[in-house]
N, C-alpha and C positions, 0 to 999 in steps of 0.2 A: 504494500500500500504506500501512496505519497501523502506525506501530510504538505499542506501549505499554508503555515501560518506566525503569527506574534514570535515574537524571541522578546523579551521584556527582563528588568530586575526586576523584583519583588522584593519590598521589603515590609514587615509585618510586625507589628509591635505584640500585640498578644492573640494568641499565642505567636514567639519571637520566631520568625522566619527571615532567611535571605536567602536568597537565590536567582538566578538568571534562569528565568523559563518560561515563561508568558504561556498562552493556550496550545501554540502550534508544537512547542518544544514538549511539552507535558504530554501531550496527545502520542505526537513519534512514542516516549519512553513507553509510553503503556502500551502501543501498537507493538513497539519492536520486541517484548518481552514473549509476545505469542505469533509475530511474523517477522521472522529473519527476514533479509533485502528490504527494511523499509527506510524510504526515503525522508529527508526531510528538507525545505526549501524554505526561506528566510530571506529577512535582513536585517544585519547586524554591524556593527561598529566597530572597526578594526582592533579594541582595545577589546571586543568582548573574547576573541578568537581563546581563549583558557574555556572557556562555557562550551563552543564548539567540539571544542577536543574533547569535551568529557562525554559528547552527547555520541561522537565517534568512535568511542573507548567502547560502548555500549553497542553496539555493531550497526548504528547509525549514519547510511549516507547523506551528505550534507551537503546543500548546494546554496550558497550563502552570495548575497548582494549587499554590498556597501552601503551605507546608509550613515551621514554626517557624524551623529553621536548616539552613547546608548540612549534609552528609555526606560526611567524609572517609573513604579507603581509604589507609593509607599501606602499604608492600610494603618490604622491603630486596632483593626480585627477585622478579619474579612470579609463582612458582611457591611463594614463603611464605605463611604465615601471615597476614591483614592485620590492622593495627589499626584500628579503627574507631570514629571521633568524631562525634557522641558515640556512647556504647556503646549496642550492642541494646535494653538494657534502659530506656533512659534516654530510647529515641524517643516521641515521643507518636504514635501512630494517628492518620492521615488518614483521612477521609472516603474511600470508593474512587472510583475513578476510572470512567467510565462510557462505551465505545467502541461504537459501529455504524458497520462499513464492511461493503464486500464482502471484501477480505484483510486481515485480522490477525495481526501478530504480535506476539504478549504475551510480556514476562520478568515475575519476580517483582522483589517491593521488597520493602524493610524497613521504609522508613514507611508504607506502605498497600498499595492491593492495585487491581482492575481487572477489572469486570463488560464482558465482549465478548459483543454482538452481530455475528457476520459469515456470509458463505457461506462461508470457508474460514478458519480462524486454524490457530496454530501457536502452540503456549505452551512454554516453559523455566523451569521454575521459580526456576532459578537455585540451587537449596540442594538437598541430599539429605536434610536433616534435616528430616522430617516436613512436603515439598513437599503446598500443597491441591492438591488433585486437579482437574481443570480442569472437571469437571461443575461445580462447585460456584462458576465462574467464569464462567459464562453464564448470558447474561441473556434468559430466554423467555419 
């Protein structure tokens, strides 16, 4: 399966959590535990490249786009509100990201986005606020 999505920090006051994984990267780990070959497609910040390699170590292939700085998530519990660095407004647009497999499964980003070719995807947009519509995410 390809996953295509977030690569984020996390950071979590209680209970105390850190880590680099946002939805796409979380998703791979739990994919890849019951399906060897799975993919994972991103973008991430040249300084994250220690987070990659772990998800690699894990028999995770990784196909990674540049993207200015990281993206943090902090929480005081994670069912709050998050803070978000830098802010929404302040990201610059990536380029989107371009996937053809047979299974896909797409989240949304906030610094770009992800045109899937597949026989079967599955997309989340991750946001309820004015989520694209996933026609508008394939690529025919």
């Amino acid at each position: 399966m390809h996953i295509v999505g977030g690569f984020y920090r996390e950071l979590c006051h209680i209970p105390s959590w850190d880590a680099t994984m946002g939805s796409g990267a979380r998703a791979a780990m739990v994919v890849a535990a019951f399906s060897p070959g799975t993919q994972f497609t991103t973008y991430a910040a040249a300084n994250e490249s220690v987070a990659i390699a772990a998800l690699e170590r894990l028999g995770i292939a990784t196909t990674v786009a540049t993207r200015p700085s990281p993206i943090v998530f902090a929480y005081f519990h994670p069912l709050s509100s998050p803070y978000i660095e830098p802010a929404r407004e302040e990201l610059v647009p990536q380029p989107p990201l371009h996937v053809t497999d047979d299974a896909v499964l797409r989240f949304g980003f906030l610094e770009g986005d992800a045109v899937v070719k597949a026989c079967r995807a599955v997309y989340d947009p991750q946001t309820w606020r004015h989520p694209k519509p996933f026609k508008r995410l394939l690529g025919r």
